[in-house]
C-alpha positions in Angstrom: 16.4 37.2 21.9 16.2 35.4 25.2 12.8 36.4 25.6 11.8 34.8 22.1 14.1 31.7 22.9 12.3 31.2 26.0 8.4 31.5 25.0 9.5 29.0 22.0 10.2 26.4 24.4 7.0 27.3 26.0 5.1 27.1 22.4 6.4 23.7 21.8 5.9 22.5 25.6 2.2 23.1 24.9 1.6 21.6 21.5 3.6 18.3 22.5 1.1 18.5 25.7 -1.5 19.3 23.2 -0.8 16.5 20.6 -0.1 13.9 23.6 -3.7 14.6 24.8 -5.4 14.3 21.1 -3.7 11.5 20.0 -4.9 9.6 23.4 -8.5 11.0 22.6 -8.3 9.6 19.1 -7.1 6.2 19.5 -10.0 6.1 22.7 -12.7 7.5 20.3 -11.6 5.1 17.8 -11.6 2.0 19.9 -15.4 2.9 21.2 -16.8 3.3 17.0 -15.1 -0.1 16.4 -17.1 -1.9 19.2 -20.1 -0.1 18.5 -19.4 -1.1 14.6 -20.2 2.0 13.6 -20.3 1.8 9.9 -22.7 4.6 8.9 -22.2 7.5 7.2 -19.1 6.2 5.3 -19.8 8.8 2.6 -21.8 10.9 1.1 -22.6 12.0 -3.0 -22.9 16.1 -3.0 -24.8 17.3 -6.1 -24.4 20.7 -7.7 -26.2 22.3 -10.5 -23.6 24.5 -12.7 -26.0 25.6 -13.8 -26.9 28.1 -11.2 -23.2 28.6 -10.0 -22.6 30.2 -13.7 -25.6 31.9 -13.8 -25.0 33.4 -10.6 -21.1 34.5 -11.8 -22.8 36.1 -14.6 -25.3 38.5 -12.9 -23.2 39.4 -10.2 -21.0 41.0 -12.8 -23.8 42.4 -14.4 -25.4 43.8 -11.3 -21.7 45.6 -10.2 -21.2 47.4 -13.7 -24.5 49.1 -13.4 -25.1 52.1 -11.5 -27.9 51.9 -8.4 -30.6 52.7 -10.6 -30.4 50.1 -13.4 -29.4 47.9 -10.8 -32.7 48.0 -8.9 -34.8 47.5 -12.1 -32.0 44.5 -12.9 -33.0 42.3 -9.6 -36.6 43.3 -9.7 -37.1 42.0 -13.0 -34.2 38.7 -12.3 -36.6 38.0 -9.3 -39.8 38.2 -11.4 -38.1 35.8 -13.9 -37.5 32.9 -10.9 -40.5 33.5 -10.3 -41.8 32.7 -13.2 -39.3 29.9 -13.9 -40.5 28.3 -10.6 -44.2 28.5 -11.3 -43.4 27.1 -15.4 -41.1 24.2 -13.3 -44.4 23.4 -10.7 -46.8 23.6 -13.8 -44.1 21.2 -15.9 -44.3 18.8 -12.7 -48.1 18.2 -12.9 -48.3 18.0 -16.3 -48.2 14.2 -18.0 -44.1 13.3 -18.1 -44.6 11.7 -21.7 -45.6 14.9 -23.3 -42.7 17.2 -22.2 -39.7 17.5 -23.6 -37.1 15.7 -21.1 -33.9 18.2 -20.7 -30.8 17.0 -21.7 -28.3 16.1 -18.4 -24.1 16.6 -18.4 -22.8 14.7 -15.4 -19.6 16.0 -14.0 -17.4 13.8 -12.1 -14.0 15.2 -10.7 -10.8 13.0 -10.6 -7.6 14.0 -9.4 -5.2 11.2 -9.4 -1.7 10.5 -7.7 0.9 8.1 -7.9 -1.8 5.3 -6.6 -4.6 6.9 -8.3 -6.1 7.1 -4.7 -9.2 8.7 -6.0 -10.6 5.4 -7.3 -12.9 4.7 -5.0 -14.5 7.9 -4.8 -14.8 7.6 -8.9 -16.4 4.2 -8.8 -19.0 5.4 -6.2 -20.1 8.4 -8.3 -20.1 6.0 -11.2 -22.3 3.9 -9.8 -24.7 6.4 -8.7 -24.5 8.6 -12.2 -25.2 5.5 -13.7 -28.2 4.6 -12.0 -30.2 7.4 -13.1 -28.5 8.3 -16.7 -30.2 7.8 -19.8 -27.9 6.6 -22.7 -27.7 8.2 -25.9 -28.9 11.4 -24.2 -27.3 12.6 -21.0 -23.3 12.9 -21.3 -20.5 12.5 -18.3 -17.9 14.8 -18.1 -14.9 13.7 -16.7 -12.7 16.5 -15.1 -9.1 14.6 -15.0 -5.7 15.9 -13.9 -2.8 12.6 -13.6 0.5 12.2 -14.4 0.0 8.3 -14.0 1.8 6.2 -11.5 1.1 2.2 -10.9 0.0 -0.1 -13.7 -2.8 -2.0 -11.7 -4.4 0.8 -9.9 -4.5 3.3 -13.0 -5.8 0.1 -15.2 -9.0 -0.4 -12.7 -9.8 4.0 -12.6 -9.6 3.4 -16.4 -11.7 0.3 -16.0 -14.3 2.5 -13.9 -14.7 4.9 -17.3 -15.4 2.2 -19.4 -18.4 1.5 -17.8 -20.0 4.5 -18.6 -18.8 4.1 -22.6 -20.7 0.5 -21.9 -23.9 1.6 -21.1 -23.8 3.8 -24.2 -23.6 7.3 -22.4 -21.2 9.4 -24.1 -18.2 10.3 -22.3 -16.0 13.4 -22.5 -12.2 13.9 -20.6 -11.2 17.7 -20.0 -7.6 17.7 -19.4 -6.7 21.3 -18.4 -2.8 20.3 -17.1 -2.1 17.1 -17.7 -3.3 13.9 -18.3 0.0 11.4 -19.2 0.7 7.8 -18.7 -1.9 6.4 -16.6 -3.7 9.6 -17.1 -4.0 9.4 -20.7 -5.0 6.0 -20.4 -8.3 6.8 -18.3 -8.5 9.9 -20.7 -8.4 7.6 -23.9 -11.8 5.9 -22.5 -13.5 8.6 -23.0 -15.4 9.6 -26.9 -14.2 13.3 -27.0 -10.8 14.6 -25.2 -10.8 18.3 -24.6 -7.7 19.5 -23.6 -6.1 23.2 -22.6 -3.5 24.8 -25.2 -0.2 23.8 -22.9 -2.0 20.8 -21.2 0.6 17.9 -21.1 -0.4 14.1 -22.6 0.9 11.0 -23.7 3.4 9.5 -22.1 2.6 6.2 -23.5 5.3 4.0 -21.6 6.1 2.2 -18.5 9.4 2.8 -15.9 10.4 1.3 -13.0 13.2 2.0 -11.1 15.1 0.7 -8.4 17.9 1.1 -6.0 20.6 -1.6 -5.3 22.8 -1.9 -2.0 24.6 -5.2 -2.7 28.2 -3.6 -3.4 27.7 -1.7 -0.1 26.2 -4.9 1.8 28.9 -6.7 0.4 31.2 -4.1 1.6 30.4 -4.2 5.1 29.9 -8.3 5.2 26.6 -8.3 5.2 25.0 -11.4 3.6 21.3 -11.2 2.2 20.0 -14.2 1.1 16.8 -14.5 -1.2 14.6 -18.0 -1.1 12.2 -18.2 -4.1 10.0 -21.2 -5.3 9.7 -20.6 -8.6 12.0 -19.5 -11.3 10.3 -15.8 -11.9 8.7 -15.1 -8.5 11.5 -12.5 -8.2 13.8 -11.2 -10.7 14.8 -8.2 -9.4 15.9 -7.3 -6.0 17.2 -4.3 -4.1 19.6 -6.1 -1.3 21.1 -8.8 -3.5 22.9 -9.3 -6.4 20.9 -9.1 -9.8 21.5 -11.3 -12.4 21.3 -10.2 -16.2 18.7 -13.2 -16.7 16.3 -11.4 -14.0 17.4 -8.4 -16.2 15.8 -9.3 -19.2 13.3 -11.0 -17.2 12.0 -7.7 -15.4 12.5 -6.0 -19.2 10.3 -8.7 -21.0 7.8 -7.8 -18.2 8.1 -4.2 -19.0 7.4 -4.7 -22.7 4.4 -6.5 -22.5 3.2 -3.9 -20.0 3.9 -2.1 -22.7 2.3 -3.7 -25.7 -1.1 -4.0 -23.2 -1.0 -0.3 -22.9 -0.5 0.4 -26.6 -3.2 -2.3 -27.2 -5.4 -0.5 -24.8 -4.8 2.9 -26.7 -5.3 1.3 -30.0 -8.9 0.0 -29.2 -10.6 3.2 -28.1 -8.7 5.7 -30.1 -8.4 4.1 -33.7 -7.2 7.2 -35.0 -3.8 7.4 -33.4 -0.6 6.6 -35.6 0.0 4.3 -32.1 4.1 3.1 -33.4 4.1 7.3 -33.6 2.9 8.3 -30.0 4.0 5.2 -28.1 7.3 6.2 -27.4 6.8 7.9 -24.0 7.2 11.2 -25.4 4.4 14.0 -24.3 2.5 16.1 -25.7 1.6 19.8 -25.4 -2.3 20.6 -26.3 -2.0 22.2 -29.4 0.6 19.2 -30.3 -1.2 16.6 -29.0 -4.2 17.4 -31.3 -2.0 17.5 -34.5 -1.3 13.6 -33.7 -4.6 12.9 -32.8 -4.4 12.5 -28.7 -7.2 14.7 -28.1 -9.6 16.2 -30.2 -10.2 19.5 -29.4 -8.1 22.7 -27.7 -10.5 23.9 -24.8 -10.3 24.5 -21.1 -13.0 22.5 -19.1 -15.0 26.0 -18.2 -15.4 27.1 -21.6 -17.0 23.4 -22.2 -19.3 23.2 -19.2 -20.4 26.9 -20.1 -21.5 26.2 -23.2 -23.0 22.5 -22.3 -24.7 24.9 -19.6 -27.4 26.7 -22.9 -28.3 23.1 -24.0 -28.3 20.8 -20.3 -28.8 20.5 -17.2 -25.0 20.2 -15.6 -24.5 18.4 -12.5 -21.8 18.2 -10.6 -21.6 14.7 -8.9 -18.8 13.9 -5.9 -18.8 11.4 -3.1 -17.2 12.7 -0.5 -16.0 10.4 2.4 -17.0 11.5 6.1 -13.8 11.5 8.0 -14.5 10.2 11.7 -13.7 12.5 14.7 -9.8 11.0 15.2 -9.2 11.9 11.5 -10.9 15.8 12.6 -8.5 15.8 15.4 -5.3 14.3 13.6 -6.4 17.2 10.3 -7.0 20.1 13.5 -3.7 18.8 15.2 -1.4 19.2 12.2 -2.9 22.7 11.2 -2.3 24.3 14.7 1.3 22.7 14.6 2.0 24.1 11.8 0.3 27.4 12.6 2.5 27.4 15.6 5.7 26.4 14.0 5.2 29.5 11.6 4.6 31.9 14.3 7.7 31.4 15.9 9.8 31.5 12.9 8.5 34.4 12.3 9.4 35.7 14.9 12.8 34.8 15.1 12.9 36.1 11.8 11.4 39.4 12.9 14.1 39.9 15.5 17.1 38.9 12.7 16.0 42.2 10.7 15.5 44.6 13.6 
């Protein structure tokens, strides 16, 4: 047990050494990219073609439930069909454009949002580019979304971001395979078509906000905190001083039109909804959501980009953000601490039970 004691000082010794030493490294590399102004390489969009990642699911299964023989004759003759695809794809490429038929394209944009819907940026980016080369009335965008909601202003713009791919005319589906609520279901009302998992969880049409208040205990103690406004609204509530019931209903007034916006919002792009029904904050499982109209149709996101794979071209589109070296270090740093950490407790552990 003294043994164990012992090399755990040692272990934590070396990664405070460790972690000293990056943490000087990375504020040093940092400093030298902001005086070179080293603004390259901020991001970059990765494309994918489902296509060939389903394809390739599928004959692997097929390949492993045949025995060597029929396996053989199944990748001789797969390879002789890429062949043949590639030559009919070179032979499509020299051939006039206006002739051939143009394939359809699905676009398929990822968003996984949090309490700031962080992933706003990277949406708008991929926007951007999808929209640069997708022609309306033809190609689609799939939006993968997964959000309970969070703040007002930043779900309102990721929302604003959708609808300007319903704008240009390109339709716009929202799979929702665990939950799309509040801010969620307001991005995922943008879209034409909502396709949603059996025990996916929507709605949530409502607004909170919640706040503690120390004045009692401040109060208590003789502590004074003073708040200097100009401007009869500029703050109606306050955590450290004493509310007042008109910066109540204030802060509530404020909270219903929030409210009515949202409901508004709803309203315009999903005409359907009984709105003075589902506006109540309540959610919504799948099957339940459909009955009042939230989504229009019980199916996971896979079983939708399968079968959009037999009649389009689907593309994943995702910008990724490089991180910079200090960000590398800070992501390697944090892993081996906690790799570290583990190890020991473990071992500790190990010694309890013997």
């Amino acid at each position: 047990m003294e043994f164990l004691t012992e090399y755990g000082l040692f272990l934590a010794k070396v990664v405070t050494f460790v972690v000293a030493a990056l943490v000087i490294i990375s504020v040093i590399l940092s400093a030298a990219q902001k005086e070179r102004g080293d603004h390259e390489g901020e991001g970059e969009l990765r494309i994918r073609k489902l296509n060939d990642k389903y394809q390739k699911l599928r004959e692997t299964i097929q390949a492993r439930l045949m025995d060597e023989g029929e396996r053989k004759a199944f990748q001789k003759a797969r390879k002789k069909e890429a062949k043949a695809e590639k030559k009919a794809a070179k032979a499509k490429a020299k051939s006039d454009s206006d002739e051939q038929e143009v394939r359809t394209r699905v676009y398929v944009l990822d968003f996984d949002g949090d309490i700031k819907a962080s992933d706003t940026d990277q949406l708008r980016r991929s926007i951007s580019a999808v929209l640069s080369v997708a022609k309306p009335e033809q190609d689609e965008v799939v939006i993968r979304l997964e959000s309970g909601g969070g703040l007002v202003h930043s779900y309102g713009l990721a929302a604003a971001q959708l609808d300007r791919i319903r704008s240009k005319g390109i339709p716009l589906t929202a799979c929702v395979d665990k939950v799309a609520a509040s801010g969620g279901y307001m991005m995922a009302c943008v879209a034409d078509r909502i396709v949603a998992s059996p025990f996916a969880i929507l709605g949530s049409i409502g607004v909170v906000a919640q706040l503690p208040n120390f004045h009692r205990f401040l109060k208590k103690n003789d502590v004074d905190f003073e708040v200097l406004t100009a401007g009869e609204h500029k703050r109606t509530m306050t955590i450290f001083g004493e509310n007042t019931e008109k910066g109540r209903q204030k802060f509530l007034e404020d909270l219903e039109d929030t409210h009515g916006l949202f409901k508004e919002y709803v309203t315009e792009r999903r005409p359907s909804v009984d709105i003075a029904k589902v506006a109540n904050g309540d959610i919504w499982f799948g099957k339940r959501a459909l009955d009042v109209n939230l989504i229009d149709e019980i199916k996971t996101s896979d079983e939708y980009l399968i079968e959009a794979c037999d009649r389009a071209d689907v593309v994943s589109v995702t910008y990724q953000r490089k991180r910079t070296l200090p960000e590398k270090l800070g992501l390697a740093t944090s892993a081996a601490l906690e790799h570290t950490v583990w190890r020991v407790l473990s071992a500790f552990r190990n010694q309890k039970i013997q």
